[in-house]
C-alpha positions as CSV (number, residue, x, y, z in Angstrom):
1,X,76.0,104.9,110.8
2,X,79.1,104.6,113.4
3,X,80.2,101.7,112.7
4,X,84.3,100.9,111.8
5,X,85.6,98.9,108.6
6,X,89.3,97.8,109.9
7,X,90.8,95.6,107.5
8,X,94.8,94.0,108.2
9,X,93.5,92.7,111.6
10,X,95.1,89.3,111.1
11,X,98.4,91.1,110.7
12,X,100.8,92.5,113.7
13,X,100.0,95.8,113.9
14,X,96.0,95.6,112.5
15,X,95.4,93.2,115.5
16,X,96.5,95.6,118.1
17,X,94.5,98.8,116.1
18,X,92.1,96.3,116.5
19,X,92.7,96.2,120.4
20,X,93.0,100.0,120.6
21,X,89.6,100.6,118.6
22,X,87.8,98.2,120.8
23,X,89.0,100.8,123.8
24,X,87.0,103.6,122.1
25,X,82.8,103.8,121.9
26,X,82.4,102.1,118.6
27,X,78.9,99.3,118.3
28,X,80.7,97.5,116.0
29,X,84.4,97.3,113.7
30,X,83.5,95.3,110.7
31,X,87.1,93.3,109.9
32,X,88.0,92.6,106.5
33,X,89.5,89.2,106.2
34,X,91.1,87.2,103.5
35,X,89.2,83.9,103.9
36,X,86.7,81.5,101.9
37,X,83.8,82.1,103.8
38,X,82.6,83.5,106.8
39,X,83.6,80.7,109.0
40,X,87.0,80.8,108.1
41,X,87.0,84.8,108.4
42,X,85.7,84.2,111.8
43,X,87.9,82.0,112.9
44,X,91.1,83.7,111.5
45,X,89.8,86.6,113.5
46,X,89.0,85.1,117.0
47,X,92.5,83.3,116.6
48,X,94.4,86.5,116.3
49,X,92.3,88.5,118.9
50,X,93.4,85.4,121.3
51,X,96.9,86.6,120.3
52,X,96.6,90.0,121.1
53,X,94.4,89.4,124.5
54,X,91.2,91.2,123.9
55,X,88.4,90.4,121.8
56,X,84.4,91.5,122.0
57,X,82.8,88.9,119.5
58,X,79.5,90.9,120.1
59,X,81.6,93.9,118.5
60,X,84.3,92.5,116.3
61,X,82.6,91.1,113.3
62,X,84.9,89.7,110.5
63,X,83.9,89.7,106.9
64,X,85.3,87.8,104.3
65,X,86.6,89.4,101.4
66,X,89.6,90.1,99.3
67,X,91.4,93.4,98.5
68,X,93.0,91.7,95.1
69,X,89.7,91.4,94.1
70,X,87.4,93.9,92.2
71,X,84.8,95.4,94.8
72,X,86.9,93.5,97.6
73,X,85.5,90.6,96.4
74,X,82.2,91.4,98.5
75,X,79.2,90.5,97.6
76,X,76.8,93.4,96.2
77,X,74.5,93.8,99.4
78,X,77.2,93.5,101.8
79,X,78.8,96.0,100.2
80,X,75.8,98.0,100.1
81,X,74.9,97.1,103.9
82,X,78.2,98.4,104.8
83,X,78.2,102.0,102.9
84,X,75.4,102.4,104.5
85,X,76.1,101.6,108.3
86,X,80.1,102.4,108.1
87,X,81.3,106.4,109.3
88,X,85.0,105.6,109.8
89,X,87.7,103.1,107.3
90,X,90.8,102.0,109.0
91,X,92.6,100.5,105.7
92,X,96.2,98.6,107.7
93,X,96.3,95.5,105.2
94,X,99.0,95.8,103.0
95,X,101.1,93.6,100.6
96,X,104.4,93.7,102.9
97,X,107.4,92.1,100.4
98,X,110.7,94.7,100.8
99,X,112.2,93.2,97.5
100,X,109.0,92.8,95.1
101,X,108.5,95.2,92.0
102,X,106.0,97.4,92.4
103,X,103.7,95.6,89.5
104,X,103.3,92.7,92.1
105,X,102.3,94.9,95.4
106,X,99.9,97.4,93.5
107,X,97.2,95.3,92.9
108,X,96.5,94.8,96.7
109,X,98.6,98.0,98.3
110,X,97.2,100.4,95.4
111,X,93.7,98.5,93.9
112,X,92.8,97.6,97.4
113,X,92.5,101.2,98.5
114,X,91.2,103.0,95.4
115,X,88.2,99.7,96.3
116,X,88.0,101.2,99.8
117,X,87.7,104.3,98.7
118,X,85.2,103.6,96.0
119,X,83.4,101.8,99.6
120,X,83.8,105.4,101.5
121,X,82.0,107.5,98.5
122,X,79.2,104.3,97.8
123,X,77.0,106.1,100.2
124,X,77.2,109.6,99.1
125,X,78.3,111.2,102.9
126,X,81.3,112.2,104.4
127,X,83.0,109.2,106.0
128,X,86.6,109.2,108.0
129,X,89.3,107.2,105.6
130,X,92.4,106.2,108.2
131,X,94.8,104.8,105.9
132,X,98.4,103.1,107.3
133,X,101.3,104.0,104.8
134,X,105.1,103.9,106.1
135,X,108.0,106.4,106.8
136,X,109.7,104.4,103.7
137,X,107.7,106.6,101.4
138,X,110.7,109.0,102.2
139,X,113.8,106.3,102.2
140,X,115.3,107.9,99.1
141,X,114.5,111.6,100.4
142,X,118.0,112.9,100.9
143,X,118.8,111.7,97.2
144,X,116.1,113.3,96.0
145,X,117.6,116.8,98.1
146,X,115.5,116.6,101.4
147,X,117.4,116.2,104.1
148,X,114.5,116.9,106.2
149,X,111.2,115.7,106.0
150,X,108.1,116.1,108.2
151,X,104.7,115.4,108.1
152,X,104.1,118.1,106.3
153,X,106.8,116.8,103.3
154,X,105.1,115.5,100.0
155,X,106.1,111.9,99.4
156,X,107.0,111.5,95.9
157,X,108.2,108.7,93.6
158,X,111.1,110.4,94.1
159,X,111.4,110.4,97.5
160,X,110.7,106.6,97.8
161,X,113.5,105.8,95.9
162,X,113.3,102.4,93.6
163,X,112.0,99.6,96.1
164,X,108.6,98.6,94.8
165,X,107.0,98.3,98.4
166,X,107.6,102.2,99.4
167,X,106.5,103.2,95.8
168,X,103.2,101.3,95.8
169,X,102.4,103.2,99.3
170,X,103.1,106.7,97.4
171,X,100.7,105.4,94.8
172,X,98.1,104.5,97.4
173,X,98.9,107.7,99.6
174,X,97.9,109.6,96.4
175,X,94.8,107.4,95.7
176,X,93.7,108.7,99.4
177,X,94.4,112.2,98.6
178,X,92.3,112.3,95.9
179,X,89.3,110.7,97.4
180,X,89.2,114.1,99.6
181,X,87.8,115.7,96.1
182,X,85.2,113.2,96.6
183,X,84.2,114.1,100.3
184,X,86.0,111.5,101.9
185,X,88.2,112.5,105.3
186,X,91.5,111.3,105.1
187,X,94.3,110.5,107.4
188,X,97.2,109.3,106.8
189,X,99.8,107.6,109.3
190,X,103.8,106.7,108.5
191,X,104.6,104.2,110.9
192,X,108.2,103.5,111.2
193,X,110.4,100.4,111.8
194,X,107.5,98.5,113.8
195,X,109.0,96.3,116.5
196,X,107.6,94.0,119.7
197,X,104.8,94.8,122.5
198,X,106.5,97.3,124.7
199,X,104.9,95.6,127.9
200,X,105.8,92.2,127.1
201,X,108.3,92.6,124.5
202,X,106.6,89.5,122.2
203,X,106.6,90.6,118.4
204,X,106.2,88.8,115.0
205,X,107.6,87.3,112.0
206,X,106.7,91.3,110.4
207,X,109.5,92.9,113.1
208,X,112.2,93.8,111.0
209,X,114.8,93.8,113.7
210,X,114.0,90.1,114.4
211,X,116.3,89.2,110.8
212,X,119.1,92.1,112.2
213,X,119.4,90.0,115.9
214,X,119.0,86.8,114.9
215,X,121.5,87.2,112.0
216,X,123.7,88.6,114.7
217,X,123.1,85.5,117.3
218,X,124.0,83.0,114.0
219,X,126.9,84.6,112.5
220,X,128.2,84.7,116.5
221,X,129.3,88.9,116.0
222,X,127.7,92.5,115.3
223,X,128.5,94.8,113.2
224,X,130.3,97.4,114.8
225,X,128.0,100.2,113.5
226,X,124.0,100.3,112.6
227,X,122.0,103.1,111.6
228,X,119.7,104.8,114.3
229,X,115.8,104.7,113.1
230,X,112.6,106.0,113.7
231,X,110.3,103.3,115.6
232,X,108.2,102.5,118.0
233,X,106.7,99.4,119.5
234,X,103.3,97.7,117.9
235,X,101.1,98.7,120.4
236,X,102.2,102.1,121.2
237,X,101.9,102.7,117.2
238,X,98.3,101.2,117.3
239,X,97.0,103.5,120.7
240,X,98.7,106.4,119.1
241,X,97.3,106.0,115.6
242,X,93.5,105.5,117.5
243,X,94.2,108.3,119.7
244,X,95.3,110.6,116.9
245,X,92.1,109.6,114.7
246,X,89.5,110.2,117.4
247,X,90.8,113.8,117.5
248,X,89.2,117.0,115.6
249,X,92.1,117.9,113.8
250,X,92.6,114.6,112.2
251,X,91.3,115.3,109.0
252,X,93.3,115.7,106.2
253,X,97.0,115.6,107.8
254,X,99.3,113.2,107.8
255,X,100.8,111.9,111.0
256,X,104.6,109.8,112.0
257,X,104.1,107.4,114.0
258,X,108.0,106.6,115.5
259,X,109.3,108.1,119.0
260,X,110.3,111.9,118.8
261,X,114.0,110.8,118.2
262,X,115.4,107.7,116.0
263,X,116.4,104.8,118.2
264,X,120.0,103.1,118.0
265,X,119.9,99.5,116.9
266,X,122.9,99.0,118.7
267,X,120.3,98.6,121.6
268,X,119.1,95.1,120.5
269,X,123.1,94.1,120.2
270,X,123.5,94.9,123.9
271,X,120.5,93.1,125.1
272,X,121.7,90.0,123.3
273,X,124.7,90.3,125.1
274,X,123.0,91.0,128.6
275,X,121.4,87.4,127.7
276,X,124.6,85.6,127.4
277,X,125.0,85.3,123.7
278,X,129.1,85.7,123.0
279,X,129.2,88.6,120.3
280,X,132.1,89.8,119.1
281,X,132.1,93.5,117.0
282,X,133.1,93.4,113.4
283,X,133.5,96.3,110.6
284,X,130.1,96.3,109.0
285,X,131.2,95.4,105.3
286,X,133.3,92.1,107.2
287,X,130.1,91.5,108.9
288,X,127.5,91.7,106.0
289,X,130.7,89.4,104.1
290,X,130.0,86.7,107.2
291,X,126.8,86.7,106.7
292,X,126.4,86.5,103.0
293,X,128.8,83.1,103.6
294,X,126.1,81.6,106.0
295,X,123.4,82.6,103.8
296,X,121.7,79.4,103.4
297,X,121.4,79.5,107.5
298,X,117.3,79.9,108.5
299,X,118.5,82.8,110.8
300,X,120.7,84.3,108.6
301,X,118.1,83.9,105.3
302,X,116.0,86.4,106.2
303,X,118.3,89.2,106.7
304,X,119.7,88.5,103.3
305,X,116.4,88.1,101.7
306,X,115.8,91.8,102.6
307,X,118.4,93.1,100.3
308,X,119.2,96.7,100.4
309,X,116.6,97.6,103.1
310,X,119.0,94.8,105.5
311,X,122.1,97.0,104.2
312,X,120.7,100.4,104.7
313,X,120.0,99.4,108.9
314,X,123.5,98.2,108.5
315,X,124.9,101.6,107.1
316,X,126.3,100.1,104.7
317,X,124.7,102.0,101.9
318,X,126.6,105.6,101.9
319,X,124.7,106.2,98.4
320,X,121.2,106.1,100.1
321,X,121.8,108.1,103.4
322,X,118.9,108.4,105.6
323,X,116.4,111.6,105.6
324,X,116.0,113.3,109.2
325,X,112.7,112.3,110.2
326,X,110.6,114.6,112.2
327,X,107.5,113.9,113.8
328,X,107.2,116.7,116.4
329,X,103.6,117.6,115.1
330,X,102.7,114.2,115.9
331,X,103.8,114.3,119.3
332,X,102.3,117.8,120.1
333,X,98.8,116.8,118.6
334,X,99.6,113.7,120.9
335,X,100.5,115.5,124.2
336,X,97.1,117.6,123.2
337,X,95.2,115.0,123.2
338,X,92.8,113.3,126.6
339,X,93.9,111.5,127.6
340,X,97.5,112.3,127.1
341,X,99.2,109.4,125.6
342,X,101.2,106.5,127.7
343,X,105.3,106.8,126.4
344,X,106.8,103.8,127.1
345,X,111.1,104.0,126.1
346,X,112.9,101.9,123.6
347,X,115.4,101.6,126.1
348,X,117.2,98.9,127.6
349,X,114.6,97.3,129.9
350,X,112.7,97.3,126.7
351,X,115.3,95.8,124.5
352,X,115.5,93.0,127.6
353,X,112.2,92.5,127.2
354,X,112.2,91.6,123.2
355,X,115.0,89.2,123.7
356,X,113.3,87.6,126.3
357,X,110.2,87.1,124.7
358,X,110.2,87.7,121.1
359,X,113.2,86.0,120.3
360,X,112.2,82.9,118.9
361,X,113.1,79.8,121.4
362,X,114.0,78.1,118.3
363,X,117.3,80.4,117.9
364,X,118.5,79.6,121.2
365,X,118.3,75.9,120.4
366,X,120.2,76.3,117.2
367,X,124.1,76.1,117.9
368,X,126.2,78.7,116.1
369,X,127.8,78.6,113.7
370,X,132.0,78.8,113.7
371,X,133.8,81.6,112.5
């Protein structure tokens, strides 16, 4: 009965959890995968692993199944054969879509974890529920009168503000915090704006800077001011979220997984720059208007698409002004932890990095277009 259940391990983030888990002493992580059979499962799985760079067939075992569906979609006696063998749920997989209503992301973001957590109690002992949720549960704290929030803050419906995404994880985040009247151990971790490997700076189509820079790189400018945020690279979120549940004190806190400080965006800007793109600065609101003419552009689209979530890194929302984040209990339960945590900058080496490598080669093919 030590065995993992990971499920989002086709997804950016799940596949380096995946990675991190690997690291620790654990026979065997069970993966959850959307897929027809096990087959397909299978192969999903060994085809992200071979993305990430680390796989252990022998330990890695993908299962199909599907959180839309009631009971996962499993059938009964792998269900069964998995509340009995599984100690620990790592529930990443989400429904990621910043401009859906919440009626279209609850049936996987909130049914898919009141069905894990019906999985956690099937066996009728205590088993660890890690469950991924996102600082955006507080995006609409300082209209709601918090200023300041830490990991200690409440997330409310409130303090999520209207976006359908950020509201179906304060559904779910209560869904886990009621399965600890059932005996279930939960965890929860907030993981900020989730950008690119800090070693080799590759990312995916889910980093949400990607839209912001290659916006930037098409309309040929920036915008002369972007908010700071709370981030962190994908795998320093992953190693710090397996760190932080491998620890005694998990149990029953919440944890933020960004750096001790928000990171300027302006960053990225500069690093585009350092790689020879020509950007001129523009007020923000002459920028987004640029933009917004170009819209039908495949590097522009995105950006747009995102709505008020692509306006908001822009500062260009004064009505919905950013909470202080803190996550210094985070980062002391991470500096207590053995071994202590690796801390690699957001700086501009980094930034270098990400436009090196994550930047699509695509976008530097693309010619830009005139002013």
């Amino acid at each position: 009965m030590t065995a993992i259940l990971l499920t989002g391990v086709t997804g950016s983030l799940g596949g380096h959890l995946a990675a991190a888990l690997l690291a620790q002493p654990h026979p065997v992580i069970y993966c959850l995968v959307r897929a027809t059979g096990p087959a397909a499962a299978d192969r999903r799985l060994r085809e992200r692993m071979a993305e990430v760079g680390v796989d252990d067939p022998q330990r890695l075992i993908a299962v199909p199944a599907d959180l839309d569906r009631p009971g996962l979609g499993l059938p009964p006696k792998v269900w069964n054969d998995l509340a009995e063998r599984v100690s620990r749920i790592y529930h990443s997989a989400a429904s990621v879509h910043m401009t859906a209503p919440y009626h279209d992301l609850a049936p996987s973001n909130v049914g898919g974890t009141r069905a894990l957590v019906e999985l956690a109690t099937a066996a009728g002992r205590p088993v660890g529920f890690h469950f991924v949720s996102t600082i955006a549960v507080f995006a609409d704290a300082a209209r709601a009168g918090l200023s300041r929030v830490d990991e200690t803050t409440p997330p409310s419906m409130a303090t999520s503000g209207h976006l359908g995404y950020p509201r179906s994880k304060v559904a779910a985040e209560r869904v886990v915090a009621r399965a600890a009247e059932r005996g279930v151990t939960a965890t929860i971790y907030r993981p900020g704006l989730v950008t690119g490997h800090s070693g080799t700076g590759g990312t995916s189509t889910s980093d949400l800077l990607m839209p912001l820079l290659r916006a930037a790189v098409a309309v040929g400018a920036v915008p002369e001011r972007v908010e700071a945020v709370p981030m962190d690279a994908v795998d320093q979120v992953a190693g710090n979220l397996a760190r932080l549940s491998a620890g005694p004190s998990a149990a029953g806190r919440a944890y933020h997984l960004v750096k001790p400080q928000p990171v300027a965006l302006t960053h990225g800007f500069d690093a585009l720059r350092r790689a020879g793109y020509p950007l001129d600065s523009l007020p923000g609101p002459v920028w987004w208007e640029r933009a917004t003419e170009r819209a039908t552009h495949p590097d522009v689209a995105p950006l747009i698409q995102m709505g008020k979530i692509g306006r908001r890194m822009l500062g260009l929302e004064p009505a919905y002004p950013m909470p202080e984040i803190s996550a210094e209990h985070t980062w002391a339960a991470l500096r207590a932890a053995a071994p202590a945590p690796p801390s690699v900058p957001l700086d501009d080496a980094f930034f270098d990095r990400l436009i090196a490598h994550g930047f699509s080669q695509s976008v530097r093919e693309r010619p830009i277009l005139a002013r």
